[in-house]
KELUMMAR-326977 format. One record per residue: x negated, y negated, z negated of N, C-alpha, C in turn; residue number from 1. Coordinates in steps of 0.05 Angstrom, whole numbers, plus 5000, padded with zeros to 4 digits. Each point is the difference from the previous one (the first is absolute). Layout:
X:Y:Z:X:Y:Z:X:Y:Z:NUM
...
// end
This chain:
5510:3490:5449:4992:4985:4976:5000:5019:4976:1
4982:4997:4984:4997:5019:4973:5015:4989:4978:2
5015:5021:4986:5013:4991:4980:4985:4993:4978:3
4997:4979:4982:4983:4986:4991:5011:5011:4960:4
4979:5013:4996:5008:5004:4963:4994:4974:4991:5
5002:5004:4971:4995:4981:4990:4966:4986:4998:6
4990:4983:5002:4969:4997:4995:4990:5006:4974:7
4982:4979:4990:4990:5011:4968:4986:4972:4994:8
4993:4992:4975:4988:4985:4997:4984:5006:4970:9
4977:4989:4993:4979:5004:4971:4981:4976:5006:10
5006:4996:4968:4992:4977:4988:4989:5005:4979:11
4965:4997:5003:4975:4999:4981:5001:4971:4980:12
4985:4998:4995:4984:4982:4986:4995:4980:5023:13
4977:5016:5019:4990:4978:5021:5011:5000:5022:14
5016:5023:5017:5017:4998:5015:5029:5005:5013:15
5009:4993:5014:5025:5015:5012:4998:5003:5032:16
5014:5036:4992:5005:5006:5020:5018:5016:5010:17
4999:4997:5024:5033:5004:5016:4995:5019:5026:18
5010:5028:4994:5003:5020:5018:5027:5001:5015:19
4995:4994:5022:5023:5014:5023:5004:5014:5028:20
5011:5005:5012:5007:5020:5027:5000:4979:5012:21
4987:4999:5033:5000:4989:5017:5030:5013:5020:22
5001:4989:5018:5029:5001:5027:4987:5034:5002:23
4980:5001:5002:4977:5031:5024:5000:5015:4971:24
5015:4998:4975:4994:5023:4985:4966:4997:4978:25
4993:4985:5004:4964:4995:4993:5017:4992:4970:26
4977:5002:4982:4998:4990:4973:4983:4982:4996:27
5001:4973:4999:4975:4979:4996:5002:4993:4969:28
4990:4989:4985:4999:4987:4981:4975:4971:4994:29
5015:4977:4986:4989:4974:5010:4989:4996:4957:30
4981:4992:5004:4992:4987:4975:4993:4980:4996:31
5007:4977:4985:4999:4980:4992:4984:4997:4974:32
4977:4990:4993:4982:4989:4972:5015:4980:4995:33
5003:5006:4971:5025:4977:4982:4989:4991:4974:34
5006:4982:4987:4982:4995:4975:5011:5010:4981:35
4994:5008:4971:5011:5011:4985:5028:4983:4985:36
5007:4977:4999:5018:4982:4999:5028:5016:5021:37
4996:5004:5022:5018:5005:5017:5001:5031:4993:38
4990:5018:4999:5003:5027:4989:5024:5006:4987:39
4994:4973:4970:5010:5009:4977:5030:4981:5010:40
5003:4991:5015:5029:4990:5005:5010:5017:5019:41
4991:5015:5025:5005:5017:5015:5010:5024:4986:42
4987:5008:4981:5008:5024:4976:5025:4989:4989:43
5004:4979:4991:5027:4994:4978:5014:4996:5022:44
5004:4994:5024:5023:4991:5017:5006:5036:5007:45
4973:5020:5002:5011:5023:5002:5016:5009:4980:46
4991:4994:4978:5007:5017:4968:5030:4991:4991:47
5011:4970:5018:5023:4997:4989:5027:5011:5018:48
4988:5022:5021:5012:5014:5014:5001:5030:4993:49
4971:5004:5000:4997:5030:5001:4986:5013:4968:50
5007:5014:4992:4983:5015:4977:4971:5005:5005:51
4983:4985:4991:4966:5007:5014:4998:5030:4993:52
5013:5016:4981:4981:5019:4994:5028:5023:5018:53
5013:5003:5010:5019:5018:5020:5015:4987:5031:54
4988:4969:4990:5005:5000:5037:5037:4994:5001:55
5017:5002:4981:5021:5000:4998:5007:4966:5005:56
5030:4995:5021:5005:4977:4990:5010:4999:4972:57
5002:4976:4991:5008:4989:4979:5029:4993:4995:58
5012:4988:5019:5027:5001:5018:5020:5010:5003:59
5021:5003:4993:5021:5023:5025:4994:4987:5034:60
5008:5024:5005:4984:4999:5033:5024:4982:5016:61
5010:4980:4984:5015:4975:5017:4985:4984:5022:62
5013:4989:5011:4979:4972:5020:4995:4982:4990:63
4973:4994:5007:4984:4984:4990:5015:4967:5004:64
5001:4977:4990:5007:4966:5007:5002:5002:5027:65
4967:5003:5010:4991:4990:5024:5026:5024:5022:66
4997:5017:4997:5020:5016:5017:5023:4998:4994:67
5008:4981:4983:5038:4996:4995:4994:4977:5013:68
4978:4982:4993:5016:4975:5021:4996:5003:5029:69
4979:5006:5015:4993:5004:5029:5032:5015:5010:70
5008:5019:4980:5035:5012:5009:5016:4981:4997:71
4996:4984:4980:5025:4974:5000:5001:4984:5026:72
4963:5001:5007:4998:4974:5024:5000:5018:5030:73
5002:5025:4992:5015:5019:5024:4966:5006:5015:74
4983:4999:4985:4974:5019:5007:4992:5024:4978:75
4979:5015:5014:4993:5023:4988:4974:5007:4999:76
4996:5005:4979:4968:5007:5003:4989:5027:5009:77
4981:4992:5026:4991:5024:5019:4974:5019:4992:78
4979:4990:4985:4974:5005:4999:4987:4986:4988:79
4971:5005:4995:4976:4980:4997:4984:5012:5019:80
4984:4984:5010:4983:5003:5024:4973:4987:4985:81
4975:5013:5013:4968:4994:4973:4993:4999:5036:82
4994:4976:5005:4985:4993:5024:4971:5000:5001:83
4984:5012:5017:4968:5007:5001:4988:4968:4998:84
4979:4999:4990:4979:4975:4999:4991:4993:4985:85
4987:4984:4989:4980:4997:4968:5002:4967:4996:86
5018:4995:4977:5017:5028:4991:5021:5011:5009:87
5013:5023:4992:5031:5008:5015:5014:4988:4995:88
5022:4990:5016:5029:4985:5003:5018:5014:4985:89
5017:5000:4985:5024:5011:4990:5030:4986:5011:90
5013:5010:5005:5028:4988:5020:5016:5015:4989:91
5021:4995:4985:5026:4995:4997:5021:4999:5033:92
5015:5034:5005:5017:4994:5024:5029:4999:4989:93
5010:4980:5020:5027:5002:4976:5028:4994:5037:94
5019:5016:4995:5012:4999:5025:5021:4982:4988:95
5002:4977:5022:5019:4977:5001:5025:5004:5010:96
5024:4984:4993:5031:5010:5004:5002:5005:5026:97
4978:4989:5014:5007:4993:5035:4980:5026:5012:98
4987:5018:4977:4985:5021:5010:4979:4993:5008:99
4991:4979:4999:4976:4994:4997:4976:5000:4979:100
4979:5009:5009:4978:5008:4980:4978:4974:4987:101
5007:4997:4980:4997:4971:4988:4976:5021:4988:102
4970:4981:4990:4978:5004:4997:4992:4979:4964:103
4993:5013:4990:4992:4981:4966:4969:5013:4995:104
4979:4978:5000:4984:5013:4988:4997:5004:4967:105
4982:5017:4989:5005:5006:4973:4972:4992:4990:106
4994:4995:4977:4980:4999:4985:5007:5028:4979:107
4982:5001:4989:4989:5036:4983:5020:4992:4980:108
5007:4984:4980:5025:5006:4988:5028:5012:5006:109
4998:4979:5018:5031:5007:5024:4999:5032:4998:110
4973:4999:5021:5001:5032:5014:5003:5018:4978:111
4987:4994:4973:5006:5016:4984:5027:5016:4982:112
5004:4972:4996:5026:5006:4996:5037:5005:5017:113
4986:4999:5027:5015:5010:5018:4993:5030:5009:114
4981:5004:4978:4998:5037:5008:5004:5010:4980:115
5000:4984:4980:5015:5005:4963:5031:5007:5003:116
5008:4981:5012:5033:5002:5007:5016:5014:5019:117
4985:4996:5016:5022:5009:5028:4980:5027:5005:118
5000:5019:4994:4987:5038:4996:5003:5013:5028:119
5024:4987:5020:5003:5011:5020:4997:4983:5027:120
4987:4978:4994:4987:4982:5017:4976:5016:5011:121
4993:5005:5022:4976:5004:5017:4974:4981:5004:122
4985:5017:5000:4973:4972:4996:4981:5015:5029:123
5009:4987:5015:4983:5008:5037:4974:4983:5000:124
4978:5020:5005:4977:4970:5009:5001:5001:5035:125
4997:4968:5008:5005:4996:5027:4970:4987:5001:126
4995:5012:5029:4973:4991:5019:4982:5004:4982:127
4997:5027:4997:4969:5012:4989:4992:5015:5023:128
4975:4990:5007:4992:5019:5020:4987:5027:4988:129
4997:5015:5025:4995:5033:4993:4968:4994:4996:130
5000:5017:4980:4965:5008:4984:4984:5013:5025:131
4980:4988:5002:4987:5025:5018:4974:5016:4977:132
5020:5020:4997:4975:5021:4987:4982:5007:5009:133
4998:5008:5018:4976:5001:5020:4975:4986:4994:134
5007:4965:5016:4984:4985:4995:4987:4994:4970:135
5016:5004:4985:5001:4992:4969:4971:5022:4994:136
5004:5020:5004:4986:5026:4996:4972:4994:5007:137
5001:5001:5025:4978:4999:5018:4978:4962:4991:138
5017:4985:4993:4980:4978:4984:4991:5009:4975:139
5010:5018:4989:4998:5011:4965:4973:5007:5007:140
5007:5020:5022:4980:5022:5010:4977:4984:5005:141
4996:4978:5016:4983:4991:5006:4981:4985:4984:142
5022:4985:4977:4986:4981:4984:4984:5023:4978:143
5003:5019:5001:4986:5020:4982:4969:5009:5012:144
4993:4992:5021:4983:5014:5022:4988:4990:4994:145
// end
């Protein structure tokens, strides 16, 4: 299994999007078209974390609510997982007292601000299949003919 850095996320005007490492080491990245309404709230849920212009939290690097209570209720937060399909899935993994892997899906605020907060949370994309460059190439190639 590959050790998983952190993912990435950017937020336009019209879109968001979300880069991460697959299990096999691959880099996929998923984009979502957003309206300008959601932009400008996706930006302030960033901005009341991070400094837009250095990337800095805003913070002392304490735990976030959501990670003091999941410890109170004797879980921990494992990941975010950006599941393949149109559109991509976002999942919330969170390990239960009994060690069990309890599943939350997220909407783009959530996700956002669970990558605002928690800096050392991993963001894995699961079930992206492999690109075939090849093929990809060879239709380019063709549709040019």
């Amino acid at each position: 299994m590959v050790e998983h850095r952190r993912g990435a996320l950017r937020v336009t005007d019209s879109s968001f999007v979300v880069t991460a490492l697959t299990d096999d080491g691959r880099v996929v990245s998923t984009q979502l078209e957003i309206s300008h309404a959601t932009a400008h709230v996706l930006r302030h849920v960033l901005a009341a974390h991070l400094d837009p212009a250095s990337g800095r939290r805003r913070r002392r690097a304490g735990r976030s609510v959501l990670e003091r209570a999941l410890t109170l209720a004797g879980g921990a937060l494992q990941r975010i997982e950006v599941h393949h399909g149109d559109p991509a899935r976002f999942v919330l993994v969170v390990a239960a007292p009994t060690g069990r892997m309890q599943r939350v899906d997220l909407d783009l605020v959530e996700l956002t601000e669970l990558v605002a907060c928690e800096r050392a949370l991993p963001i894995v994309a699961v079930g992206w299949p492999q690109g075939d460059w090849d093929g990809a190439l060879s239709e380019l190639l063709h549709d040019r003919g």
